[in-house]
C-alpha atoms as one frame of an Amber mdcrd trajectory, in Angstrom:
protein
  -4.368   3.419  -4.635  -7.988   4.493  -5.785 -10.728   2.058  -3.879 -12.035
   1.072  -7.418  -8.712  -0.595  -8.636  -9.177  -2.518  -5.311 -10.991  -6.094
  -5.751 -13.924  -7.426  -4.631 -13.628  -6.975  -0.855 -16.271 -10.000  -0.243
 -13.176 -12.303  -1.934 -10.112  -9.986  -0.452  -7.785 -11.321   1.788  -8.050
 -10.506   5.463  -6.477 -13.396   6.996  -3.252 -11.106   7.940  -5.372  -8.916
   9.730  -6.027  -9.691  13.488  -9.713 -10.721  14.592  -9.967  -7.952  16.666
  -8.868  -5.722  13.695 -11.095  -6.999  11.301 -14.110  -6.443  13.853 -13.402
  -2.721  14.424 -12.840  -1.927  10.281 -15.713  -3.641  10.049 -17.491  -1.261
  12.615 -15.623   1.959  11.428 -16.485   0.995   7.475 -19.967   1.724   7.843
 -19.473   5.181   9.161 -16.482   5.937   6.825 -19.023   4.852   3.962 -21.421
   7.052   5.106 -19.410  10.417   5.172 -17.561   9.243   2.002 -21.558   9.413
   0.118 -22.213  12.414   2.036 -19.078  14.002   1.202 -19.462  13.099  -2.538
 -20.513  15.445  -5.098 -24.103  16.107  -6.298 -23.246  13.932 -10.052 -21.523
  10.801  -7.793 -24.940  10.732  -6.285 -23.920  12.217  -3.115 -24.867  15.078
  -0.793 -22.303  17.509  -1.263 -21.643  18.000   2.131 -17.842  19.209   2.937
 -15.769  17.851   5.536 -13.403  20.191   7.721  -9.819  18.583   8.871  -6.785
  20.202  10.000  -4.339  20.413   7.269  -2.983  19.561   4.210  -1.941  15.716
   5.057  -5.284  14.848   6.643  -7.085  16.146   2.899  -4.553  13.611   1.168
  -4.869  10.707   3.540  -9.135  11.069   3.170  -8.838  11.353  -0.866  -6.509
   7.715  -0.780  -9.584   6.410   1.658 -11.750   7.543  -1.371 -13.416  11.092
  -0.197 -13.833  12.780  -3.806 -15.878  16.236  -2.604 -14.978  19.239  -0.988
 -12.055  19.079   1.738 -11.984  22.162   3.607  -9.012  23.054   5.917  -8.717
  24.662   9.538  -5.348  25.595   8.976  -5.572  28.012   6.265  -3.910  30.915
   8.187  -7.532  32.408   9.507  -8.314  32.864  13.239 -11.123  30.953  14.783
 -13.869  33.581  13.857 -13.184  33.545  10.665 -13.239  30.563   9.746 -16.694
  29.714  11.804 -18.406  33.148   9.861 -16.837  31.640   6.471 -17.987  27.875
   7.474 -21.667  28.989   8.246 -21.800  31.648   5.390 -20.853  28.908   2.633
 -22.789  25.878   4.246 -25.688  27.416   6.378 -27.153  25.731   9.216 -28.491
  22.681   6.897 -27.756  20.755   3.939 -29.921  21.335   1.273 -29.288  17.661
  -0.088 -29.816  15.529   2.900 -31.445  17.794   5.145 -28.572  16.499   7.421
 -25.972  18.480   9.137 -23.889  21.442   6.463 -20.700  20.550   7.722 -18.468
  16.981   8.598 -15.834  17.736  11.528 -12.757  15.596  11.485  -9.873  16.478
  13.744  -7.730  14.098  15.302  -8.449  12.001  18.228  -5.243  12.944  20.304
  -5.681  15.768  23.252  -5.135  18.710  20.926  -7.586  17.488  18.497 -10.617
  17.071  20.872 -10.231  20.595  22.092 -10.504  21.643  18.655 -13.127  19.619
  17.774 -15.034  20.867  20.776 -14.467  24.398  19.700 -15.920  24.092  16.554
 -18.733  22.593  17.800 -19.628  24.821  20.710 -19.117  27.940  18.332 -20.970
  26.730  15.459 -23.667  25.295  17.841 -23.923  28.904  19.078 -25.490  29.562
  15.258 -27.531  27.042  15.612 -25.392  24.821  12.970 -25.428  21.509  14.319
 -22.427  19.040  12.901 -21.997  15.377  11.733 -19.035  14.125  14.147 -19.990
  10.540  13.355 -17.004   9.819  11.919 -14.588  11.561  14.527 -16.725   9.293
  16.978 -16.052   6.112  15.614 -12.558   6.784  14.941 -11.886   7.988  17.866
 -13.107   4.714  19.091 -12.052   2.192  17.287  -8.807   3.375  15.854  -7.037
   4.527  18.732  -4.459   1.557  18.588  -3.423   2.264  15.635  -2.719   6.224
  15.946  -4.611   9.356  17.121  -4.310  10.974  13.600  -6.068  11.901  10.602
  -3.166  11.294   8.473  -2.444   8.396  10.433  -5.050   6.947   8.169  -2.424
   6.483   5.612  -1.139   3.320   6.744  -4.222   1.884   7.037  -5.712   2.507
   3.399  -5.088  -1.150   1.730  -6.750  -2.641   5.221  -9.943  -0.355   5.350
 -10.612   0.045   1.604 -12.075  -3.439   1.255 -14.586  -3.160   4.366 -15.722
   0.741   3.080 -16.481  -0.383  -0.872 -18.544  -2.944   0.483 -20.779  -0.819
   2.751 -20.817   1.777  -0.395 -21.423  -1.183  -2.388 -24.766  -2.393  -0.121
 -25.885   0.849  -0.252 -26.025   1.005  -4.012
């Protein structure tokens, strides 16, 4: 389901959704928004700046919550070096665009995921590449009950697309 076959959110629905889960979409939309206008290309108006998840499911379940820019993997079959040289030799230590951080980590929130995360950072903080983990953040804070995945995301798609269009929507 693309988020622009979705209605308006402001007259959507929510009553099935618990309080409680209303409040944290709510709180997680805004940063989801966010990354999804940094993430977008230069011609949707955005910033161009890629986001780095784990694998192949993660890419699909962030293109269904509307990410249309450049999805780059960690498991491509490179070690760890590589992949840091390639990340800072494509993306530099800035983005041009925003003058924000080059790069958006997203691993999962479960054990295995935070090391990784943490990896990344420390290594790519060692070239003085600093990253945008907003995202990972809030997730990792507000979406624990529901799963500890990116691709866990999935389920969650018809819930969350409402409360993202209409932060992307106030920011238009």
């Amino acid at each position: 389901m693309n988020i622009e076959d979705l209605p308006d959110p402001r007259s959507r629905n929510t009553s099935y959704l618990r309080p409680d889960s209303v409040e944290r979409y709510s709180k997680v939309a805004k940063v989801f928004a966010e990354s999804i206008r940094r993430n977008n290309p230069l011609e949707d108006k955005g910033s161009n700046c890629p986001i780095l998840v784990e694998g192949k499911r993660d890419e699909e379940a962030l293109r269904d919550m509307g990410f249309k820019g450049t999805i780059e993997l960690l498991n491509r079959g490179w070690d760890q070096s590589r992949l840091i040289a390639y990340l800072y030799d494509t993306y530099g230590s800035i983005n041009p665009i925003d003058s924000g951080p080059p790069v958006i980590v997203l691993m999962d929130w479960d054990r295995t995921g935070g090391r990784l995360q943490s990896i990344i950072r420390k290594r790519l903080e060692s070239l003085d590449v600093k990253i945008d983990e907003s995202l990972w953040f809030s997730l990792m804070r507000t979406m624990k009950p529901e799963g500890r995945t990116v691709e866990s995301l999935h389920a969650h798609v018809d819930a969350l697309s409402p409360f993202i269009q209409q932060n992307i929507d106030s920011d238009l």
